[in-house]
N, C-alpha and C positions, 0 to 999 in steps of 0.2 A: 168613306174616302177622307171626311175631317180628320181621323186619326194617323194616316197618312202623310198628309203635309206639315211642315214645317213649322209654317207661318200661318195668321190668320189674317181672317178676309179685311182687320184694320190695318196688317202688314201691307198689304199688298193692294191696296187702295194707297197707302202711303206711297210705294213704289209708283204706282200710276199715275198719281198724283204728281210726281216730280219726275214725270216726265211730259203729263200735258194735264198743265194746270186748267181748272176748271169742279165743276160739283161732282161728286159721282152720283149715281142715280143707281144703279144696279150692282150686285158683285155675285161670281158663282163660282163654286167649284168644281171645275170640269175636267174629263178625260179625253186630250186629244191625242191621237193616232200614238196613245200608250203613258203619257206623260200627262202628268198630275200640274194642270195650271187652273189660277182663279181669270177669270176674263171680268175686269173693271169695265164700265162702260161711263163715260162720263161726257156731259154735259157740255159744251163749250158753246161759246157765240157764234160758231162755224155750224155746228149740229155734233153728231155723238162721235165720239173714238169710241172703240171698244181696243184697250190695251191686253193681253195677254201676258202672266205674271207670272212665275215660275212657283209654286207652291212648296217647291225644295228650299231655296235662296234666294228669293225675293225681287229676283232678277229682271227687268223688264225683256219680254223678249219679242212682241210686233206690237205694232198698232197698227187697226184698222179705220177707215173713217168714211163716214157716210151722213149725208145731211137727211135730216129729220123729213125737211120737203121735198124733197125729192124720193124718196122712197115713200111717203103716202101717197104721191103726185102718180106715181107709177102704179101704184096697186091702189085708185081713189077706187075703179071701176067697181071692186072686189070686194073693198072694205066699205064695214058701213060703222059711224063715230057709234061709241058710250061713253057717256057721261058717268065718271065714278064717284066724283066727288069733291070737294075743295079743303083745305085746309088753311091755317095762316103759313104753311110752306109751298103755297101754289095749287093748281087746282089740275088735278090726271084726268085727262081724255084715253080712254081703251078705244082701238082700232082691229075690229074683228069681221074675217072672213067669212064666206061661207059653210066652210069647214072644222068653225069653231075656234079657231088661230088666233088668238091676239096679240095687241100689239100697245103695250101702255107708251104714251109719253106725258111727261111732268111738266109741265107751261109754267 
């Protein structure tokens, strides 16, 4: 699919970026319902957006958003914490189900 797109996943963090400023934490190249987008998911003092990018022209084209607390808060029952590790960039907590599903966040 990389060869496909456009732009790459620093284009298209840049777009994301300047539309909801904050860290990104995640980028991917995804195929939805036929079209080639990167989905940015970035970091803010609200909790995450995840922006959807256009992989063609760099185009911002939704943002999603969902707070970090509230979506552990709903699935606390389900998930149980890992600890992955710290670095001098913060320290990730993985949040996994039963079914093997995780869920990293960056603190």
């Amino acid at each position: 699919m990389r060869l496909i797109a456009k732009i790459g996943p620093k284009q298209a963090s840049a777009s994301a970026l300047q539309a909801v400023p904050g860290k990104v934490i995640k980028v991917s190249l995804d195929n939805e319902d036929g079209n080639l987008v990167y989905s940015v998911e970035i970091k803010t003092s609200t909790g995450v957006v995840d922006v959807k990018v256009d992989a063609g022209n760099g185009k911002v084209l939704s943002q999603d958003t969902w707070e970090d607390d509230i979506f552990l808060n709903i699935n606390k029952a389900l998930m149980r914490p890992v600890f992955l590790g710290s670095s001098d960039k913060g320290s990730k907590t993985g949040y996994c189900t039963q079914d093997s599903s995780c869920y990293v966040s960056i603190l």
